[in-house]
C-alpha positions as a printed Julia matrix, in Angstrom:
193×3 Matrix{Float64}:
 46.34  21.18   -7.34
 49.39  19.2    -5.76
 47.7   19.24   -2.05
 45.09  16.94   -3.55
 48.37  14.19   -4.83
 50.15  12.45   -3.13
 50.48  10.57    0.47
 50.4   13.23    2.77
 54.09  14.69    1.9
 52.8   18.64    2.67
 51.36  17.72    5.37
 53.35  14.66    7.32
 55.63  15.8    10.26
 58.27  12.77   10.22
 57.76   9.31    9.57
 55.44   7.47   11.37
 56.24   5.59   14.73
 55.9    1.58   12.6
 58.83   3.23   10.4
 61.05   4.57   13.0
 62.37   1.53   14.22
 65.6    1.43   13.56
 65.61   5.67   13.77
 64.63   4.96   17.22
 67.72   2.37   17.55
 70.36   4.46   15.58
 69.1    8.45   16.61
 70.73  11.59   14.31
 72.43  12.48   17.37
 74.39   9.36   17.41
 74.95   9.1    13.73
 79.06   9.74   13.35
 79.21   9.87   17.34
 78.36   6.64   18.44
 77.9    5.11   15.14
 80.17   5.63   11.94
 78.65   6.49    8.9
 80.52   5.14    5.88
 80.88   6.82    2.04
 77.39   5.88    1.43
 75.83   6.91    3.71
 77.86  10.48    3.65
 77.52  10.74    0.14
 73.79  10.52    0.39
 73.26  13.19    3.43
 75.71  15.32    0.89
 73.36  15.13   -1.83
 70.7   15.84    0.63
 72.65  18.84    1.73
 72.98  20.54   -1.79
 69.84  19.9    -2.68
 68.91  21.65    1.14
 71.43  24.46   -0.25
 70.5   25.08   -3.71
 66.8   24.87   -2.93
 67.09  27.41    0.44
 69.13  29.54   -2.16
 66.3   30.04   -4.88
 63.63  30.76   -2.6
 66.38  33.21   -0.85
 67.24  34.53   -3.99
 63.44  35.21   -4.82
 62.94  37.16   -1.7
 65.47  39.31   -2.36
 64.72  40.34   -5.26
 61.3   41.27   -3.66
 62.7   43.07   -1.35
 64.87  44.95   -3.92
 68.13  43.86   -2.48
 68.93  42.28   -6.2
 68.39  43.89   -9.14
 66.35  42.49  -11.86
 69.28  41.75  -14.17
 71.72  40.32  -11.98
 68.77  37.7   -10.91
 68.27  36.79  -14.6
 71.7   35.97  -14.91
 71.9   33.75  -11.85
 68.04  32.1   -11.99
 68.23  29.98  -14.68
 71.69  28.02  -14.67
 70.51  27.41  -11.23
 67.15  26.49  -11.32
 67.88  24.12  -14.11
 70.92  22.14  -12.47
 68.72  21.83   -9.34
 65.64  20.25  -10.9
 67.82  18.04  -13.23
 69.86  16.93  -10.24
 67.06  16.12   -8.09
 64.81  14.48  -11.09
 68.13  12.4   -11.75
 68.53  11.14   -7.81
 65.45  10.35   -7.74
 65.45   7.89  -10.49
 68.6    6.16   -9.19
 66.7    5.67   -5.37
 63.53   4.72   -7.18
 64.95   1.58   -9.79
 68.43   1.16   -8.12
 68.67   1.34   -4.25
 64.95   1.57   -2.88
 64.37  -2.11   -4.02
 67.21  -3.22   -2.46
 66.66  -1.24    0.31
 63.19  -2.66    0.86
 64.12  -6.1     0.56
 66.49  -5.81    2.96
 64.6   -4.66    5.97
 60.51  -5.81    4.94
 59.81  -3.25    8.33
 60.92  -0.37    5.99
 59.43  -1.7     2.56
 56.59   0.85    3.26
 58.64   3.22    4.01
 60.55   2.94    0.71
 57.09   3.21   -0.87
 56.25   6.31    0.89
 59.2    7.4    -0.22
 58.68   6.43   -3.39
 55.31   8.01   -3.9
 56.78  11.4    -2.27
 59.07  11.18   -5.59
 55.86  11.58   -7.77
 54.42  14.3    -5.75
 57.25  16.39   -6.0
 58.05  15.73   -9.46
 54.5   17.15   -9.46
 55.86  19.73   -7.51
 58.95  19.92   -9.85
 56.67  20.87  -13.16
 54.13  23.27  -10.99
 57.72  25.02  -10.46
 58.87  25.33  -14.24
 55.13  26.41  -15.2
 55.56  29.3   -13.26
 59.31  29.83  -13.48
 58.95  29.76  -17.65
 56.85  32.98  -17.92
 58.75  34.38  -14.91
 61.95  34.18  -16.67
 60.79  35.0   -20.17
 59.83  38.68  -18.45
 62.84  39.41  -17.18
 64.64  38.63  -20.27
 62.53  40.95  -22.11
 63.08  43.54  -19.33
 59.75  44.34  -17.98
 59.61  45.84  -15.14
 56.16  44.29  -13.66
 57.12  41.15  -12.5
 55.44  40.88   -9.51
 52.61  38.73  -10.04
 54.72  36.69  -12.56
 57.32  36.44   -9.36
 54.53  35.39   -6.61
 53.58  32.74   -8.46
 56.78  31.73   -9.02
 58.06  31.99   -5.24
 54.64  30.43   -4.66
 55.49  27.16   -5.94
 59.01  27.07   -5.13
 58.39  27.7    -1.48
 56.2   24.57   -2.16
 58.13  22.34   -3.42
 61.13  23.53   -0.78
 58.7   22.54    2.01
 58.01  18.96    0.67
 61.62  18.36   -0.19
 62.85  19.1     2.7
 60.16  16.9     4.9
 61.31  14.07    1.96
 64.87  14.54    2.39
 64.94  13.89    6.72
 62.29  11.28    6.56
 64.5    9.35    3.88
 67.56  10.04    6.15
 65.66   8.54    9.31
 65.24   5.46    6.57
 67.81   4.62    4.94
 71.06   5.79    6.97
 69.58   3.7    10.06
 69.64   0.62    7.88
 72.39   1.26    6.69
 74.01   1.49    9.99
 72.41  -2.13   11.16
 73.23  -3.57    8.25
 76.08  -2.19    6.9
 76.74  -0.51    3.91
 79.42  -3.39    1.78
 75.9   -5.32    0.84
 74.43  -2.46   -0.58
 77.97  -1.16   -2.87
């Protein structure tokens, strides 16, 4: 269902070379070496970096208990709080790139404005992504907490989707990096506070 959406997202290695211009100008390996990133710009690759965290952690978490190195019950326990704080966070980001900085962003730089619409449109695909996830994780849940003990095809389909949506996150999260902390960088980040 969600390979048929969207712009490419599951399948798109990095952005493409038109959109890497000021990537090319201001690489990762000069970002706080050459060039100084300011609290913006940190606070967004910190976002980025919990939602790299939380999102490595479920899938983690999933796998063990597969491979029986977490029981059942303790993986009830720690699923759900989890699992709900990182879909609200990440539903809630988005909506403050997509009505409060992308504009801004786009307008700045009209190089990058279809960038910010890629960017944009990667939003809806894993938001996509996003509900595929709770379809699966609902029934999933619901099993454990009435203590059955065949999970597994409940859990597949679970770890299915959230490997999924971990993949196109995480191609999202560096190709908005390569975006928007290059412009920030030329431009500086006072016009965008």
């Amino acid at each position: 269902m969600t390979e048929a959406l969207g712009n490419g997202l599951m399948q798109r290695s990095g952005l493409s070379h038109d959109l890497r211009v000021l990537v090319e100008q201001y690489p990762r390996k000069s970002w706080n070496v050459e060039h100084h990133i300011g609290d913006l710009g940190r606070f967004w690759i910190q976002r980025h970096d919990g939602f790299r965290k939380l999102g490595k952690a479920l899938v983690d978490r999933i796998d063990d208990l597969r491979e029986e190195r977490l029981g059942v019950a303790e993986y009830a326990r720690w699923f759900a709080p989890r699992l709900n704080q990182f879909l609200g966070e990440l539903d809630g980001h988005h909506q403050v790139e997509d009505y409060q900085y992308f504009p801004r962003f786009a307008a700045a730089d009209a190089r990058l404005a279809k960038g910010f619409e890629l960017l944009e449109e990667d939003h809806q695909l894993i938001h996509t992504l996003l509900e595929s996830n709770i379809a699966t994780a609902q029934p999933f849940y619901k099993a454990l907490l009435a203590g059955e003990t065949d999970v597994a095809v409940l859990r597949d389909a679970h770890a299915l989707e959230a490997e999924k949506l971990l993949t196109g996150l995480m191609r999202h999260l560096e190709d908005e990096e390569d975006l928007i902390i290059p412009l920030l960088l030329d431009q500086g980040e006072e016009r965008f506070w």
